[in-house]
C-alpha positions in Angstrom: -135.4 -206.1 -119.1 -133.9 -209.6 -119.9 -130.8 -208.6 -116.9 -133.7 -207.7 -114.8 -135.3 -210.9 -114.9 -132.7 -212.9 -114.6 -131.6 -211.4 -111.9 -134.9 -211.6 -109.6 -134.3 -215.3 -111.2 -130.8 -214.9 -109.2 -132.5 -214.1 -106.0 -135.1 -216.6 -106.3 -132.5 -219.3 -106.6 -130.9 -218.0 -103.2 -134.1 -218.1 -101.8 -134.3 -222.0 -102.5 -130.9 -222.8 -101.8 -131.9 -221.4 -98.1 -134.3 -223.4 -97.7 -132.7 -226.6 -99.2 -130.2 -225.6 -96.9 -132.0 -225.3 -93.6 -134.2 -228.8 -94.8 -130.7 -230.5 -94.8 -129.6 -229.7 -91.6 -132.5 -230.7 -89.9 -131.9 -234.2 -91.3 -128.9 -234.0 -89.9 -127.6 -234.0 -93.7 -124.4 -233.2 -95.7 -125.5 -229.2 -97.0 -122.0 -228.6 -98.1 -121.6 -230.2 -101.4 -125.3 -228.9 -102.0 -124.5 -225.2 -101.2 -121.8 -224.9 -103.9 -124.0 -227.0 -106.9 -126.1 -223.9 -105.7 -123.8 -221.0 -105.7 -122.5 -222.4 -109.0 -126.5 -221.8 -110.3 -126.9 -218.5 -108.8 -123.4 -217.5 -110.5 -123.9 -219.0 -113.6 -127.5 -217.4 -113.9 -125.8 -213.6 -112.8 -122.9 -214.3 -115.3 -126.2 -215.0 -118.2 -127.5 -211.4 -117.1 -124.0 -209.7 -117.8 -124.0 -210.9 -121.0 -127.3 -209.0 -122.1 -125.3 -205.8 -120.5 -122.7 -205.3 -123.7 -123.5 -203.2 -126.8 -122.8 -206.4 -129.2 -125.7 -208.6 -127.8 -127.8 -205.8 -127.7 -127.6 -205.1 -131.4 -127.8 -208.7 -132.2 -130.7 -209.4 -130.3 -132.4 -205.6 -131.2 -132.7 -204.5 -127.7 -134.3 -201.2 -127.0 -132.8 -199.1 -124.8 -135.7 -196.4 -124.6 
C-alpha cells in the first residue's frame, strides 16, 4: 500500500514539475536547473517506494501482505 502511494506521489510530482516547467518558459526563464532539482524529487520519492518492496522492511514495519 505504502509503494502505491508513494508512487501516485511520484506522478503527482511530475505533474507539477510540468507545469513549473511550462510557467518558466513563458517568462522566458531558466527551466533547466529547475527540471533536475525536480527529477532528483520524483527519483528520490520512487527510490522511498523500493524500499517498502524488500522482505526486511516488511517484517520490521509488520506489513501484511494479504
Amino acid at each position: 500500500m505504502m509503494s502505491i502511494s508513494l508512487g501516485l506521489v511520484a506522478l503527482k510530482w511530475l505533474q507539477v514539475t510540468y507545469s513549473m516547467i511550462t510557467i518558466r518558459l513563458m517568462m522566458g526563464d531558466d527551466w533547466l536547473r529547475l527540471s533536475v532539482i525536480m527529477a532528483s524529487v520524483v527519483c528520490f520519492t520512487l527510490m522511498s517506494a523500493c524500499i517498502f518492496q524488500s522482505q526486511r522492511s516488511k517484517d520490521y514495519y509488520q506489513v501484511s501482505t494479504h
